[in-house]
C-alpha positions as CSV (number, residue, x, y, z in Angstrom):
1,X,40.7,29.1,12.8
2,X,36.9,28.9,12.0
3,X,36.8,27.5,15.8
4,X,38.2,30.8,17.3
5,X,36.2,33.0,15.4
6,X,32.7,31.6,16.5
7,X,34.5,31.2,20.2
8,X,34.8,35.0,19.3
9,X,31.5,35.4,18.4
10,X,30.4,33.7,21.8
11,X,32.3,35.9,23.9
12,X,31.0,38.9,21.8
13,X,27.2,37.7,22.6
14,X,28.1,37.2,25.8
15,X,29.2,41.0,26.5
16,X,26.2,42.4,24.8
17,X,23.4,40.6,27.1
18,X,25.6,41.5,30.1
19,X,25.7,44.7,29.4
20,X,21.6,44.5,28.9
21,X,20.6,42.6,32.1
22,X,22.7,45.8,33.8
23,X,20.6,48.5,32.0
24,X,16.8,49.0,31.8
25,X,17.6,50.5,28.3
26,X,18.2,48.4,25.0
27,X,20.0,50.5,22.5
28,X,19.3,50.1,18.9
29,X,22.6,49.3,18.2
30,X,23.1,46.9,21.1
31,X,19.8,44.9,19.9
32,X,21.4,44.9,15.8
33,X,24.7,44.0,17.0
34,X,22.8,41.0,19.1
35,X,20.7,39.7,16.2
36,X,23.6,40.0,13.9
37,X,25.7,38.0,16.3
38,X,23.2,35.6,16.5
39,X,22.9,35.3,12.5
40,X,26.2,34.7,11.9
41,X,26.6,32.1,14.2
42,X,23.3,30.1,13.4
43,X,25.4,30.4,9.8
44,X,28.5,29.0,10.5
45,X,27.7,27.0,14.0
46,X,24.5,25.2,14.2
47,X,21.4,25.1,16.1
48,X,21.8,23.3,19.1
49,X,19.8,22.9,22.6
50,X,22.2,24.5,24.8
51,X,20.7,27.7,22.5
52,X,17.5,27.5,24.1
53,X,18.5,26.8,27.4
54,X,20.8,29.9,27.3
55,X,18.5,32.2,25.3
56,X,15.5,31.1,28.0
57,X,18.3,31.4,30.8
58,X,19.2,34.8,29.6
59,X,15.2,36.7,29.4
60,X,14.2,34.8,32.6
61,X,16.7,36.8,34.4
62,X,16.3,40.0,32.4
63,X,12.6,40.3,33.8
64,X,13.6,39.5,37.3
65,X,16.0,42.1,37.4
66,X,13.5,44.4,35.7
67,X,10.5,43.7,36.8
68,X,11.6,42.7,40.7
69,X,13.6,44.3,43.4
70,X,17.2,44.1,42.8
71,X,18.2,43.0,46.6
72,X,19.6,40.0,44.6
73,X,21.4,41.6,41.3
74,X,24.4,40.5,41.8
75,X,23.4,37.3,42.5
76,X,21.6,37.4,39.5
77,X,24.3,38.9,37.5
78,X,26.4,35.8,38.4
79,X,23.9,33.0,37.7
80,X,24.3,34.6,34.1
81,X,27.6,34.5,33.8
82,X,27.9,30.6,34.8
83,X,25.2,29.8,32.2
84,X,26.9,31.6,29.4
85,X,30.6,30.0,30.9
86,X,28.4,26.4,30.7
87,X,27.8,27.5,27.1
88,X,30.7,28.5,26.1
89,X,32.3,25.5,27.3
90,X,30.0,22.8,25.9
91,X,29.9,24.3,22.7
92,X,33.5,24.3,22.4
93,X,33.9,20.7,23.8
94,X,31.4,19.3,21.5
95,X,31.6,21.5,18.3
96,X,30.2,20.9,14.4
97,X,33.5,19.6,13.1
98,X,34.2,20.4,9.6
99,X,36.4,17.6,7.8
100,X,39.5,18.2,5.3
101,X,38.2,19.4,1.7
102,X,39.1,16.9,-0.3
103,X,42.2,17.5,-2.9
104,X,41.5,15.8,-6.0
105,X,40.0,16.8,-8.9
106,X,36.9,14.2,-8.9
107,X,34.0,15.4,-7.0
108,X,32.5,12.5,-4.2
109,X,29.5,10.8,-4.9
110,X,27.9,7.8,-2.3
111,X,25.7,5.3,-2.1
112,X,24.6,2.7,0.9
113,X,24.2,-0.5,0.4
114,X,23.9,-3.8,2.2
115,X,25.8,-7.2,1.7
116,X,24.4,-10.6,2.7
117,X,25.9,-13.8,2.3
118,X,24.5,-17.5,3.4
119,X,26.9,-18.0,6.1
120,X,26.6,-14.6,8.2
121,X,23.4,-13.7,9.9
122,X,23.5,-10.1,10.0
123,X,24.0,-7.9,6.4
124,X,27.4,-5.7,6.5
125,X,26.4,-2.1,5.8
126,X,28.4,-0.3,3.6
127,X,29.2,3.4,2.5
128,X,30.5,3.2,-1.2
129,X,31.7,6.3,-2.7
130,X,32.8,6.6,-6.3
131,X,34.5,9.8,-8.5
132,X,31.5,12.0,-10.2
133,X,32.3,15.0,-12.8
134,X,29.3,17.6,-10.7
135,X,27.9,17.7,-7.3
136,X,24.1,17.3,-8.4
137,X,22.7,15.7,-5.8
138,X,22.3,17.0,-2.1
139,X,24.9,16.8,0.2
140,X,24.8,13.9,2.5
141,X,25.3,14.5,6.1
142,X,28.5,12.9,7.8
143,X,26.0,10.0,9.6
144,X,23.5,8.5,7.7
145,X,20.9,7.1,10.3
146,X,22.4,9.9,12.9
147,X,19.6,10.0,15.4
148,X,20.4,5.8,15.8
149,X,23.9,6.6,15.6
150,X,24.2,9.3,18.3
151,X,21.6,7.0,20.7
152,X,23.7,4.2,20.4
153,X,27.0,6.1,21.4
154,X,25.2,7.7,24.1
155,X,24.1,4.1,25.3
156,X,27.6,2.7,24.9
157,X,29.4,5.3,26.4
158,X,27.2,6.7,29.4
159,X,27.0,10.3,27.5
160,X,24.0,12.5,27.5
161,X,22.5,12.1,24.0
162,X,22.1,16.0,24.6
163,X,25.8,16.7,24.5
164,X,25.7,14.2,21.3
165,X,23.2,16.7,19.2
166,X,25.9,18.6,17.5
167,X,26.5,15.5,15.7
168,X,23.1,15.7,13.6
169,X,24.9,19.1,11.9
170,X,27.8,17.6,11.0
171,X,28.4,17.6,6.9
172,X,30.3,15.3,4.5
173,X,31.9,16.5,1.4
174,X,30.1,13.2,-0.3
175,X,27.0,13.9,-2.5
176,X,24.1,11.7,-3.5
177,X,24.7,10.3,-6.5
178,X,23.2,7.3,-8.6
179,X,25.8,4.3,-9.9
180,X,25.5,5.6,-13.1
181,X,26.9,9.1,-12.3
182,X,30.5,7.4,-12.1
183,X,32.6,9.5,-14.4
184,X,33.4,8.4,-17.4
185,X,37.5,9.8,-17.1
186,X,38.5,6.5,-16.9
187,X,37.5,3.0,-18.3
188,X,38.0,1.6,-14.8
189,X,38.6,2.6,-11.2
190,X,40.8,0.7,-8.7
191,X,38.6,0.0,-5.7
192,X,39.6,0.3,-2.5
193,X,38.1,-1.4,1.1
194,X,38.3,1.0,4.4
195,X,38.1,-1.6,7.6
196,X,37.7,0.5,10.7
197,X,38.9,-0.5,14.1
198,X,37.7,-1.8,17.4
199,X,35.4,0.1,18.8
200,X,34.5,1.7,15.7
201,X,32.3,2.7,13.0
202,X,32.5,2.5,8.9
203,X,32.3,6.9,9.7
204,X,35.6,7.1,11.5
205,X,38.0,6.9,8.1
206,X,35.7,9.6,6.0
207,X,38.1,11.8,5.4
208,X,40.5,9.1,3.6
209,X,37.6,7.6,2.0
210,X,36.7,11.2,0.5
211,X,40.2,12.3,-0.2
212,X,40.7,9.3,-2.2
213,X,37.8,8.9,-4.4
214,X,38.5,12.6,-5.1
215,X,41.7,11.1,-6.6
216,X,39.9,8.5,-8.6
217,X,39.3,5.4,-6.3
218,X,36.2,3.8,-5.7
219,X,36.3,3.4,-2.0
220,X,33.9,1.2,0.3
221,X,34.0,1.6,4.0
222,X,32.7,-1.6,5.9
223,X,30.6,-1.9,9.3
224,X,31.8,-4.7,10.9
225,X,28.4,-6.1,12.8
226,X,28.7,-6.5,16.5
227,X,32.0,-4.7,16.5
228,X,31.1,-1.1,15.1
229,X,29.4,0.6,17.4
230,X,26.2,1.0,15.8
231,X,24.9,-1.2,12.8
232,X,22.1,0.0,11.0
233,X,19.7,-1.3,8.6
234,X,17.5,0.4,6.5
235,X,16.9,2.8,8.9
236,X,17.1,0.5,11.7
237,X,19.5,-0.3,14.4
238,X,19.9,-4.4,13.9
239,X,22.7,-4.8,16.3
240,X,25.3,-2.3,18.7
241,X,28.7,-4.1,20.4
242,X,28.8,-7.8,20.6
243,X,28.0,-8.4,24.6
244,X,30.2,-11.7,24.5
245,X,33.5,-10.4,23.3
246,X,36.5,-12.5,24.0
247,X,39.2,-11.3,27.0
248,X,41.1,-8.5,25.8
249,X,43.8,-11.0,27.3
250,X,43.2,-13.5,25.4
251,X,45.1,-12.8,21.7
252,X,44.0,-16.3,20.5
253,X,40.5,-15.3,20.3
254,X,41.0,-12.6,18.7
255,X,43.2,-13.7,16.0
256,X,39.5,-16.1,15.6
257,X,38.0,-12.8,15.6
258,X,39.2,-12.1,12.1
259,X,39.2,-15.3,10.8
260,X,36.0,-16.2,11.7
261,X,34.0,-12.9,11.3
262,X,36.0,-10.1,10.0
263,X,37.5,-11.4,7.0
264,X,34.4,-13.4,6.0
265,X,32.9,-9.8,6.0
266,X,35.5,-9.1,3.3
267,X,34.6,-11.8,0.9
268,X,31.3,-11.3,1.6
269,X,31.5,-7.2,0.2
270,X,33.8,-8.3,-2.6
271,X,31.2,-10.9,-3.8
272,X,28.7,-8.1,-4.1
273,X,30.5,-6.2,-5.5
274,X,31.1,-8.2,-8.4
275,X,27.4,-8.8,-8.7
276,X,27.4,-4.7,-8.7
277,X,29.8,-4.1,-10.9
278,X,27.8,-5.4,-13.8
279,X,24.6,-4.4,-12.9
280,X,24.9,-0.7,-11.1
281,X,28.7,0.6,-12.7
282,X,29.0,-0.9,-16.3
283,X,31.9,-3.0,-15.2
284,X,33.9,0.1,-14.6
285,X,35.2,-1.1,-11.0
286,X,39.0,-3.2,-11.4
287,X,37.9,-6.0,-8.5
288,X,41.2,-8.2,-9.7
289,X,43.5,-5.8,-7.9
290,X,41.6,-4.7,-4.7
291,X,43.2,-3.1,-2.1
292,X,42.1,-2.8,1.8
293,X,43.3,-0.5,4.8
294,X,42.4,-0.6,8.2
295,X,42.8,0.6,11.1
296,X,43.8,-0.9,14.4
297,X,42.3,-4.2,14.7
298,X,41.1,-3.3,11.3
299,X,44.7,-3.7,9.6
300,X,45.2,-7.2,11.0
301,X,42.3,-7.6,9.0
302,X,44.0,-5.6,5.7
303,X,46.6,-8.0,6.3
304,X,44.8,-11.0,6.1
305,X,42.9,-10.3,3.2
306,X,46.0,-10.1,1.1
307,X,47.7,-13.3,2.9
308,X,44.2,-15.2,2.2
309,X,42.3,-13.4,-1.4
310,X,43.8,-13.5,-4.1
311,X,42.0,-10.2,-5.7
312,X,43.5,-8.0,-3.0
313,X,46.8,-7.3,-4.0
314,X,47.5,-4.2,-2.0
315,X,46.8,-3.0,1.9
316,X,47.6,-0.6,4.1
317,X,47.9,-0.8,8.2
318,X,47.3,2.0,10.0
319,X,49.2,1.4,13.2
320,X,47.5,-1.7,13.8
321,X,48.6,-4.8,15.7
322,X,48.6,-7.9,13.8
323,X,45.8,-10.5,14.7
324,X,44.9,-13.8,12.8
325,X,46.5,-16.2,10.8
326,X,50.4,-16.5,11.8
327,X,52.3,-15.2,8.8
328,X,54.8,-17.6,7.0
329,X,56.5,-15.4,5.0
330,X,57.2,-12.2,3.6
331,X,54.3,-11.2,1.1
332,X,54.9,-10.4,-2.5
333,X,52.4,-7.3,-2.8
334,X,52.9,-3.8,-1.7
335,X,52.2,-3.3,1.4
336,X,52.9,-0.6,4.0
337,X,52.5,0.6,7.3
338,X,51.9,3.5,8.9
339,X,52.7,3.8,13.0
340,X,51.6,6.4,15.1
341,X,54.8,8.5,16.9
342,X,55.8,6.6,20.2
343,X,56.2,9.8,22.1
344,X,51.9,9.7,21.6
345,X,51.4,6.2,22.6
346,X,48.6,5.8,25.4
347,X,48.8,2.4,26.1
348,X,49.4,2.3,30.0
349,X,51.6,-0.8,30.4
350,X,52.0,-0.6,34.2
351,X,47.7,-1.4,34.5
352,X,47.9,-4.5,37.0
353,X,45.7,-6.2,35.1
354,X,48.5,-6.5,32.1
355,X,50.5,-9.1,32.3
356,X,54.5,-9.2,31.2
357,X,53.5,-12.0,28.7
358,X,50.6,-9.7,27.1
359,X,52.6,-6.9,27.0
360,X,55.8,-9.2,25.2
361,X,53.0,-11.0,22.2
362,X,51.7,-7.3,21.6
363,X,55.6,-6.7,20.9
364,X,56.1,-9.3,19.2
365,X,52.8,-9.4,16.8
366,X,53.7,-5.5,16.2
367,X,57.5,-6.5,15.2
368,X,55.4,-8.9,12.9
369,X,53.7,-5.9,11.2
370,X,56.8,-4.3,10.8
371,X,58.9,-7.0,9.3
372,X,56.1,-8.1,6.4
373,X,55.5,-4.5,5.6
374,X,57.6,-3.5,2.2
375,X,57.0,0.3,3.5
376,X,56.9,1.6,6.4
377,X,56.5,4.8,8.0
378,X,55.9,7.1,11.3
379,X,53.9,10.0,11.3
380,X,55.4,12.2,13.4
381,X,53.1,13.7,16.5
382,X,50.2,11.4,15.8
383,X,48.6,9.3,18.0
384,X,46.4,6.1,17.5
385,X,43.4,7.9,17.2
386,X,44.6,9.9,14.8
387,X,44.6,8.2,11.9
388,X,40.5,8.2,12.2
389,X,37.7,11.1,12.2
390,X,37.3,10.5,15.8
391,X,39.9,13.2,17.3
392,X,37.8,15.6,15.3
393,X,34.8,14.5,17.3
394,X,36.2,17.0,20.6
395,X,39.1,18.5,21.7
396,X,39.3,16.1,24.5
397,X,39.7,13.3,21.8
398,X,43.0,14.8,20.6
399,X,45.7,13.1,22.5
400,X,48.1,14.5,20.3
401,X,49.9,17.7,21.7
402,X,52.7,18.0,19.0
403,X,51.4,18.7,16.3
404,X,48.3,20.2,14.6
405,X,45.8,17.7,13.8
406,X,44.7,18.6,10.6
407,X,48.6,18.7,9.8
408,X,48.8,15.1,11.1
409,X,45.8,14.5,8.5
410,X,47.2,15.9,5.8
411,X,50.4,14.1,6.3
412,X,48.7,10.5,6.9
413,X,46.5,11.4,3.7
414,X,49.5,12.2,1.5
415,X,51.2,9.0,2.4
416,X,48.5,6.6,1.1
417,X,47.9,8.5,-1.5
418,X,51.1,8.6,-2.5
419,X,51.5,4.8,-1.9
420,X,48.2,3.5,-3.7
421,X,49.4,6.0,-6.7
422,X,52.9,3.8,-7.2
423,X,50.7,0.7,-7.4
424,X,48.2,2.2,-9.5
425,X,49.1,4.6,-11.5
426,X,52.7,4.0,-12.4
C-alpha cells in the first residue's frame, strides 16, 4: 500500500515539472504543490542519489529550454521524460523496505556481540535481541555496519553499490538497549538460535527474530564466517564468502561443512552465552532447553544441533535440505518443518551440469527431513526465499506469484510461533 502511494507521489512530481519545462511561467501553486510533493516523500521514502541526479537532470534542461532556442524542445522534452521513467523505475526496483511490526506485547531490544573460541580463527558475530518493557534507546537501523555490508554485496554480486544506497535507510523495529533492560515479566526467557542459509547473512531472518522476542524469546542470530556474505568486526570487514568452497556436487563436503564449521559455531555461541548469562542478564536466559532454526543449509545445521547438544531440545527447518551427520533414528524432541509450496520451487533440474544421482540424494536427504520431523507443514505460495528478509530486498526477489508476501510472512511467523509456544509455554 505505502509502495503505491509514494509510486503515486512520483508520478504526481513527475506531471508538475513537465508541465514547468513546457511554460516560461511557475505558478505559485505549481511551485507549493512541488515542494510539498517533495516533503512528503523525503518523509516517507528516503534520500537517495538518484534524487540529485534527477533534480540536477530536471533544472539543466529547464534553462536550456529557457534560456536557448527551442529548435530542439521536443528533444528536450523527451530526455526528461526518460530520466524521470529511469527514476521511477529504480526507485521502485530498489525501495526502503519496511519489515512486519512485530505482534507481541514485549518491545525489542539488541545488542552485538562477538564469540571466540580456541579452536576457530575468526569470532562469530552475533545480533542478540531480548524482550524490554519501553523503547528508550534509539532505533537501530536494519544493518549494523551498512556501508561494509552494502560494499560487500555489491562486490559479490557485480551490482552498483549506487543501486545498493537505499539499504543505508532501511529501519529495524529493534532498539538499543543495555543487558540489564531485559524485562523483568518473567524469571527466565527461553532462548532461541536463528542460523541463516547459504549465501546469507545473520540480517535475512529479522523479521522472525523481532516477532519472537516481541513474544518473550531471547533470540540470537548467528554469522556464519566465510559463508555469510559479509562478516564484520567491530566495525570492520574480517572476512566475505569462503573462495574455496567445496563442489556444489559434492554433498559429502558439505555434510563436513556443518560438522566441521557450522555446528562448532553453535557450541561456540552457546558457550558464551553461558558466560553472559551470569555476568550481562542475571541468569534470566533458560540455556538447558535451547532451541535453533535455520534456514536452508542453515536447518541441516538446526538439525544437528539437536542430534549432537544436549541443551537444544527444540528446532525448526525452514525448507532446508538435510546435510551432515546421517541420522539413526527418529529424534525424541519437537521438531518441525516448514517446506516452501512446490508449485514455487526454482530449482531447475534439467541444468546439464546436474546429474540424475544429485538430483536422487537431494530427494532422498529432503525425504530425510521429512521423516525425523514430528511436524510438518507447507506454506502455501511460498517460495525458498521466502522464509527470509531477502524477497523484501526488490520486487525482482519475489519469486512467489501466488500469494502476497507479507501474507506468506505472516503465515510462516504464526507457525513457529505457534510451535515454540506448545514447547514452551504449555
Amino acid at each position: 500500500m505505502l509502495q503505491s502511494v509514494i509510486i503515486a507521489l512520483y508520478l504526481t512530481l513527475g506531471v508538475l515539472m513537465f508541465r514547468i519545462l513546457t511554460r516560461r511561467r511557475i505558478g505559485m501553486w505549481q511551485s507549493l504543490l512541488i515542494a510539498l510533493t517533495g516533503i512528503i516523500l523525503l518523509l516517507i521514502d528516503a534520500w537517495r542519489i538518484y534524487w540529485i541526479l534527477f533534480w540536477v537532470g530536471s533544472l539543466i534542461l529547464y534553462l536550456i529550454l529557457h534560456f536557448k532556442k527551442k529548435r530542439f524542445k521536443f528533444v528536450y522534452k523527451t530526455i526528461y521524460l526518460i530520466l524521470l521513467s529511469v527514476y521511477i523505475v529504480f526507485t521502485v526496483l530498489f525501495p526502503v523496505f519496511r519489515l512486519p511490526e512485530p505482534t507481541g506485547q514485549f518491545s525489542v531490544g539488541m545488542i552485538e556481540q562477538e564469540f571466540y573460541s580456541d579452536e576457530q580463527s575468526l569470532p562469530i558475530r552475533t545480533s542478540i535481541r531480548f524482550p524490554i518493557d519501553q523503547n528508550e534507546g534509539e532505533r537501530l537501523p536494519y544493518f549494523s555496519d551498512t556501508e561494509l555490508f552494502v560494499e560487500q554485496i555489491s562486490e559479490e554480486y557485480s551490482v552498483p553499490s549506487m543501486l545498493l544506497s537505499q539499504l543505508e535507510k532501511v529501519q529495524s523495529h529493534s532498539h538499543a538497549a543495555g543487558s540489564d533492560s531485559l524485562s523483568k515479566e518473567e524469571i527466565e526467557y527461553p532462548v532461541i538460535l536463528l542460523s541463516h542459509g547459504f549465501p546469507g547473512s545473520r540480517f535475512f531472518l529479522t523479521h522472525l527474530a523481532e516477532e519472537l522476542t516481541s513474544q518473550g524469546y531471547v533470540t540470537v542470530s548467528i554469522d556464519h564466517p566465510g559463508y555469510s556474505i559479509a562478516s564484520t568486526f567491530k566495525g570492520e570487514k574480517i572476512i566475505g564468502m569462503n573462495n574455496q568452497l567445496p563442489n556444489p556436487l559434492a554433498l559429502d563436503e558439505w555434510d563436513a561443512v556443518v560438522e566441521k564449521e557450522w555446528l562448532p559455531n553453535i557450541r561456540t555461541v552457546l558457550s558464551g552465552l553461558n558466560q553472559m548469562n551470569e555476568e550481562k542478564f542475571g541468569a534470566s536466559l533458560d540455556l538447558k532447553n535451547v532451541g535453533v532454526i535455520g534456514h536452508s543449509f542453515g536447518g541441516a545445521s538446526a538439525f544437528q544441533a539437536m542430534q549432537q547438544i544436549d541443551d537444544v531440545t527444540i528446532g525448526v527447518n525452514l525448507d532446508g535440505t538435510h546435510f551432515g551427520e546421517p541420522p539413526q533414528k527418529r529424534l525424541e524432541k519437537p521438531y518441525l518443518y516448514l517446506k516452501a509450496d512446490p508449485r514455487e520451487a526454482s530449482t531447475d533440474q534439467s541444468n546439464a551440469e546436474v546429474n540424475q544421482k544429485l538430483i536422487d540424494d537431494i530427494k532422498q536427504r529432503s525425504k530425510w527431513a521429512s521423516y525425523l520431523a514430528v511436524r510438518e507443514y507447507e506454506i502455501e505460495g511460498a517460495s525458498h526465499m521466502n522464509f527470509t528478509d531477502f524477497v523484501n530486498y526488490s520486487p525482482l526477489l519475489r519469486t512467489t506469484s501466488l500469494f502476497n508476501a507479507s501474507t506468506i510472512t505472516l503465515e510462516i511467523n504464526k507457525s513457529i510461533t505457534s510451535f515454540l509456544d506448545e514447547f514452551y509455554r504449555d
